[in-house]
C-alpha positions in Angstrom: -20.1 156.1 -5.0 -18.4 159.7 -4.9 -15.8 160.2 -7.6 -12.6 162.5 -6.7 -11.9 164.9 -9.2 -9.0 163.4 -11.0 -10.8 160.0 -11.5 -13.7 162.3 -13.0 -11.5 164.2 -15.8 -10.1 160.8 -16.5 -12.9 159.3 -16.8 -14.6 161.9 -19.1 -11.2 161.8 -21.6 -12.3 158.4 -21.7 -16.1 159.3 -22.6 -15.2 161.6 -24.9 -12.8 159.3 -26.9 -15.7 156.9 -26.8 -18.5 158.8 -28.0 -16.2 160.2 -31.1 -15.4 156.6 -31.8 -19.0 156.2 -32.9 -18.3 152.4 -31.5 -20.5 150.4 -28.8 -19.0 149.1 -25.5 -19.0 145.8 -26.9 -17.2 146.9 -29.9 -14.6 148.5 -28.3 -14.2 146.0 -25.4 -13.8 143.5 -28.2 -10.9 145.4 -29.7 -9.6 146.3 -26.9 -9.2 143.1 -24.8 -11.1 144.7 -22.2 -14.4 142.9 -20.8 -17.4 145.1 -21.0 -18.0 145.6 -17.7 -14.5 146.9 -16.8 -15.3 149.5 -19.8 -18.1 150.5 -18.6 -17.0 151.3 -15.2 -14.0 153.0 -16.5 -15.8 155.3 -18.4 -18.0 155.9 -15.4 -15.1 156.3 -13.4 -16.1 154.1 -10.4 -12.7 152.3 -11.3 -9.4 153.0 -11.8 -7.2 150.7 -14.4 -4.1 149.6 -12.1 -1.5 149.7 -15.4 -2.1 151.9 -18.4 -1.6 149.6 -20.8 -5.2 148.5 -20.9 -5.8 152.4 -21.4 -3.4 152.7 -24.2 -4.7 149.8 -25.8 -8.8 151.2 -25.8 -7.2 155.1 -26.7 -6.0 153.7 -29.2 -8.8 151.9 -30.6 -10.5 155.4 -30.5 -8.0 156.7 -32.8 -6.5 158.6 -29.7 -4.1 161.7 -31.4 -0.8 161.9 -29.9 -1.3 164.6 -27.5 -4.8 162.8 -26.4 -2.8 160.0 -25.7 0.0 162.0 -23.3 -3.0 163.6 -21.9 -4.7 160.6 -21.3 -1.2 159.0 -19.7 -1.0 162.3 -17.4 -4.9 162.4 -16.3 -4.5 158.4 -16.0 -1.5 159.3 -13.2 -3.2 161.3 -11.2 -6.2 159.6 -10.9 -4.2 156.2 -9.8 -2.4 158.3 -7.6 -5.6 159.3 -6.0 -7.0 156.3 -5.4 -4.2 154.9 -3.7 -3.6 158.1 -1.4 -7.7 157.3 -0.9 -7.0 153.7 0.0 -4.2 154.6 2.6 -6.8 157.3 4.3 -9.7 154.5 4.5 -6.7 152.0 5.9 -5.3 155.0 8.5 -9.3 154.8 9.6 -10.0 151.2 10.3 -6.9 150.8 12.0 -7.8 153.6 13.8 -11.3 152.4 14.7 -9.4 149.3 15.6 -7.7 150.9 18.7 -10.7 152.3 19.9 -12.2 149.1 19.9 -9.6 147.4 21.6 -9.3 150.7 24.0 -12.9 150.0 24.7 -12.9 146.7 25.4 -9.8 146.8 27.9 -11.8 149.2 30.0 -14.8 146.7 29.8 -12.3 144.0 30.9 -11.3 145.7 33.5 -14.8 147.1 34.8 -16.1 143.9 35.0 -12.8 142.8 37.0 -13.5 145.3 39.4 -17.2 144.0 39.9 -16.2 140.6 40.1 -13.7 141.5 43.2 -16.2 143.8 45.1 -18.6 141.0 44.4 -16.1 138.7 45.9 -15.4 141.1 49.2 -19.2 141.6 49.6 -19.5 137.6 50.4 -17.0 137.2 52.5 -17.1 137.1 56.2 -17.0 140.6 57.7 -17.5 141.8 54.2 -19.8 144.9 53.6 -23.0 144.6 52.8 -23.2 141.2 55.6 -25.7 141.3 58.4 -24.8 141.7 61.5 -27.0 139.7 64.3 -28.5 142.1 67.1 -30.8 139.6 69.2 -32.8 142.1 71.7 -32.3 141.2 75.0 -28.8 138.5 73.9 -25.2 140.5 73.6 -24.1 140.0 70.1 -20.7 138.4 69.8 -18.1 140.3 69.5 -17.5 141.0 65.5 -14.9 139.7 63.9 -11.8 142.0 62.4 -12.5 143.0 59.0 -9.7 141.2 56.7 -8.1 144.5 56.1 -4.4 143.1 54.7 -6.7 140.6 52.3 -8.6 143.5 50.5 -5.3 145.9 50.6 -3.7 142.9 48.5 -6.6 143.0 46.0 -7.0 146.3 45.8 -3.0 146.9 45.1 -3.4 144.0 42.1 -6.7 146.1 40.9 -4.4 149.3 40.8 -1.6 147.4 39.3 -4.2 146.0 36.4 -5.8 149.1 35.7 -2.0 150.4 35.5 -0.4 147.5 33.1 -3.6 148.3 30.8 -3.2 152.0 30.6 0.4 150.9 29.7 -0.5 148.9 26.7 -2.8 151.0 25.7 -0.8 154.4 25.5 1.6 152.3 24.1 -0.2 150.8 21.3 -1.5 154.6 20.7 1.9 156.0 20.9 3.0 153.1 18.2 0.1 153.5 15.9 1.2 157.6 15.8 4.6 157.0 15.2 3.7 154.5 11.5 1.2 157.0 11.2 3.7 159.5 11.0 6.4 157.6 9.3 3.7 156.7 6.4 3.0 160.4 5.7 6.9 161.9 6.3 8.1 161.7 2.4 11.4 160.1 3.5 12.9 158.5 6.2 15.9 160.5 7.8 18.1 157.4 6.5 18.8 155.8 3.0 20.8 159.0 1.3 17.9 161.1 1.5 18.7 164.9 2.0 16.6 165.8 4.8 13.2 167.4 5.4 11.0 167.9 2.4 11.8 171.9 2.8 15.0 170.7 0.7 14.0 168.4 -1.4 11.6 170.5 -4.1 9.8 167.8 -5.2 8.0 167.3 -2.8 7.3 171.4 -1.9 3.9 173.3 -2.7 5.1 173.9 -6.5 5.3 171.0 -7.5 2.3 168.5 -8.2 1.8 165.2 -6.6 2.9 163.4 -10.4 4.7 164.8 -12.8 4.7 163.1 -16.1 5.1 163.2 -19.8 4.4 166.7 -21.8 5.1 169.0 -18.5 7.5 171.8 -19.0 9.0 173.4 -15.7 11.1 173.6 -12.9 10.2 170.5 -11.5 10.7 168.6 -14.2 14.5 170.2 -14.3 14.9 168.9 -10.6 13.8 165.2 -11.6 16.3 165.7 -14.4 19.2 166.6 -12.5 18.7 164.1 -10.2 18.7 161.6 -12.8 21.8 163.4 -14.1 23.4 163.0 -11.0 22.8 159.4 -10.6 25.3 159.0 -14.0 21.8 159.1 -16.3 22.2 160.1 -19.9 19.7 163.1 -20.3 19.4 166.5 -20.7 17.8 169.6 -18.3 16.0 171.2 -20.2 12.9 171.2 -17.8 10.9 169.5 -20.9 9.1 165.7 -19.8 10.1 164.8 -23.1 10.6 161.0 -24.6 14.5 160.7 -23.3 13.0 161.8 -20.1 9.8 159.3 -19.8 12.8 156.8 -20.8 15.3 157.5 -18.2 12.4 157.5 -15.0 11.4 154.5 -16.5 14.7 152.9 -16.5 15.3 154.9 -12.9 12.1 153.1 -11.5 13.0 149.2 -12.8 17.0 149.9 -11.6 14.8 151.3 -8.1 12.4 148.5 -8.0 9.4 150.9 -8.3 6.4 150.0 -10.2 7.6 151.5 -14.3 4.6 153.6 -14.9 7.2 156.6 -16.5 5.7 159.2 -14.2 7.0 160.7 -11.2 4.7 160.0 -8.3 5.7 160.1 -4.3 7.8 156.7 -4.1 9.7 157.8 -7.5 10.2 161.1 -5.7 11.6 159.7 -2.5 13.6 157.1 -4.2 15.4 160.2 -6.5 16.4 161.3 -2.8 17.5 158.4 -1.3 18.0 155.9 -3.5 21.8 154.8 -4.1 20.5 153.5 -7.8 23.7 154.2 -10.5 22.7 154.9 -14.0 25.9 155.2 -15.7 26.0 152.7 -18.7 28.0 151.3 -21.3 30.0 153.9 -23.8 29.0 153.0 -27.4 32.5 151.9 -28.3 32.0 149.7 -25.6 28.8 148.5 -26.6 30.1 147.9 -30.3 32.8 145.8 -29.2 31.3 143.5 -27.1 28.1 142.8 -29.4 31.4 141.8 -32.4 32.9 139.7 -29.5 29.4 137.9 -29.1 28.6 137.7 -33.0 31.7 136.7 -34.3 30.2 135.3 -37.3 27.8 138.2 -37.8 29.5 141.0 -36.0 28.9 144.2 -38.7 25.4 143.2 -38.8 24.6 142.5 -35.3 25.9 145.6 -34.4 23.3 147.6 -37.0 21.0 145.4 -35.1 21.4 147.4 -31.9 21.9 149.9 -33.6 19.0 150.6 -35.2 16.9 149.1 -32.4 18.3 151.1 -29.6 21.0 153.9 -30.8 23.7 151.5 -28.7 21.9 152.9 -25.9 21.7 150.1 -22.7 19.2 152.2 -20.9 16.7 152.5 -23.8 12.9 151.5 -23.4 10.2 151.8 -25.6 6.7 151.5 -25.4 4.3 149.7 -28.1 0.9 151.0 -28.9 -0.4 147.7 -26.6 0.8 148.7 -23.6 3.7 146.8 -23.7 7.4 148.0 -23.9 10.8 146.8 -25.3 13.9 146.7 -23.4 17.6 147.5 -23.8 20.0 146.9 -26.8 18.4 144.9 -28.9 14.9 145.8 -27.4 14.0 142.8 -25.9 9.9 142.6 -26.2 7.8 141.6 -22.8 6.8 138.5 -24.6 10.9 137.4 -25.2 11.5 138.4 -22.2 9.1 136.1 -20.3 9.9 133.4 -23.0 13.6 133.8 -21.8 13.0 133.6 -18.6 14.6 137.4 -18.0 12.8 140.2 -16.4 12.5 144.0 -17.1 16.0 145.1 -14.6 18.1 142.2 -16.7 17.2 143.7 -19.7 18.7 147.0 -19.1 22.1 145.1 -18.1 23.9 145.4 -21.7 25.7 142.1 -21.2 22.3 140.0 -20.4 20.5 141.7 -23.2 23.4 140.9 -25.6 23.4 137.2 -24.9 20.0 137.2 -24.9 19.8 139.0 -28.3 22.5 136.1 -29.2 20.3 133.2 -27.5 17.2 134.3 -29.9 19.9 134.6 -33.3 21.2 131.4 -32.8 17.5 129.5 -33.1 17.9 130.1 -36.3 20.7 132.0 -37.4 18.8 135.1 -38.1 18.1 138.4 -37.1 13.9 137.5 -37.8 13.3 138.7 -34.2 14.0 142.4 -35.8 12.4 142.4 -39.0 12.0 146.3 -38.8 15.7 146.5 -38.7 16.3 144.1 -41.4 17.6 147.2 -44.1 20.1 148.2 -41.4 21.4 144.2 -41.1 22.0 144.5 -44.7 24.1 147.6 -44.3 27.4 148.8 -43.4 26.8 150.2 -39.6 26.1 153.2 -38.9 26.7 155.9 -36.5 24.9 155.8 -33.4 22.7 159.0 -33.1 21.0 160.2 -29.6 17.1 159.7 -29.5 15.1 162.5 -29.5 14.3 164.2 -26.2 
């Protein structure tokens, strides 16, 4: 099978990381989680992993440096991206072969309709194509009138089928072109967007089809102030730093878009159109309402959040597995299924604080945060911002 170019350069990252590893498939699918074949055919690159967290997991098993890692994440972006824009073109061509197929088909339909009915005029009396008795010597009788108002009926209901079919089919083609259309146009003209793409610069000729983690330029400034603008906490500085990779992230589980942190077509469009608010909690606010839930624990439980999250609601951070922690109190994927909560409850402070206050109360501790345990012990601190 032909490999595009991104999958390629992903795959060969992959290779590479492999080969210095000095470990065998088997090895590293073992330590990975990942079966052998899937390994195999990632490194090969006739398959593309649908969540990176399988990736992260076998980088890091490589002993994957930092900046290997955000170039795997980036490389890892475009080559999904690439295989779904290839899976819409292969769809766009079966439906397309589809028409055709029907197309061809009505005009069989109808030919043989046509044959059917001459066959039909041919046998009866007077018809063409009938014999007409000349005796020598013995006067014929005197034909009979041809049925003339019978065949205009029938040829009228032939021209009216061959017209009701041409309908249908210029309508199903006219149909087909208009979702054709409306799959490629990058927004609709409703939902807030602000127009044609000529205005909207993420999706013009300088920008690239993903932007993600360790880009620095003016495209990442316009995904930054439209985060801004949307009430989100960050700064535009044109740098896909961490805060940055943490507020799409948060943008795309507040949007309902798949949270991959990078900003691919429907994370563009949704920046647009999306009505999505991002203004959170203040940390006064924050800080009062974890006391007012911990009353018997209320210093410490705010230390908690704290530490875990800077008091920030929005705050998400990914593990070295592939998974991620949500929120205040950093809720873990694992809690989080446990509690029956998903990743958009999370980021709502007052879920995640009673949630945070659900897992306390099992046993009256704060042994869900054991990395945090020095800061329960100590008088609160002041929140700092993350890094960006």
């Amino acid at each position: 099978m032909s490999v595009c170019p991104e999958t390629e350069r992903f795959a060969a990252l992959l290779r590479a990381l492999k080969s210095r590893s000095g470990m065998s498939y088997e090895a590293l699918a073992r330590k990975s989680g990942l079966a052998g074949s899937t390994l195999h055919r990632y490194c090969r690159g006739t398959s593309v992993p649908q969540d990176y967290g399988s990736v992260h997991r076998l980088a890091t098993v490589c002993g994957a440096t930092p900046e290997e890692l955000r170039t795997l994440h980036r490389l890892w972006a475009l080559a999904d991206a690439a295989r779904t824009a290839a899976a819409g073109a292969g769809e766009e061509a079966a439906a397309a072969e589809a028409r055709q197929e029907a197309r061809q088909e009505a005009e069989q339909a109808e030919e043989a309709k046509e044959a059917e009915d001459e066959e039909e005029e041919k046998a009866e009396p007077g018809g063409e194509g009938q014999a007409v008795p000349d005796i020598a010597g013995e006067p014929g009788p005197e034909p009979a009138p041809r049925p003339a108002p019978r065949l205009a009926g029938r040829s009228r209901r032939r021209r009216l089928r061959t017209s009701v079919v041409t309908a249908a089919i210029l309508a199903a083609l006219s149909v087909s072109a208009w979702a054709l259309y409306s799959a490629r146009t990058p927004s609709g003209s409703g939902g807030g967007g602000r127009g044609s793409g000529d205005d909207r610069p993420l999706f013009s000729a300088n920008c690239p089809p993903v932007i993600a983690m360790g880009e620095h330029d003016e495209c990442v400034k316009e995904v930054q102030r439209l985060l801004h603008a949307k009430g989100a906490d960050i700064g535009v500085d044109g740098s896909f730093g961490p805060q940055t990779l943490r507020r799409v992230t948060a943008f795309q589980v507040l949007a309902g878009i798949q949270p991959n942190g990078v900003v691919e077509e429907p994370t563009k469009k949704a920046l647009y159109a999306s009505r999505v608010r991002m203004s959170v909690w203040s940390q006064e606010k924050v800080r009062q309402r974890v006391r007012e839930v911990f009353p018997e624990v209320p210093d410490k439980a705010v230390a908690i959040a704290d530490c875990q999250s800077f008091l920030d609601p929005l705050h998400i951070l990914p593990n070295t597995n592939g998974t991620r922690n949500w929120g205040l109190f950093q809720i873990s994927d694992a809690r989080l299924r446990e509690l029956g909560g998903t990743p958009r409850q999370a980021l709502d402070p007052e879920w995640n604080i009673q949630a945070a206050r659900r897992l306390w109360s099992r046993d009256r501790d704060f042994g869900d945060w054991p990395h945090c345990a020095r800061a329960a012990e100590a008088t609160p601190l002041t929140a700092t911002r993350p890094p960006r």
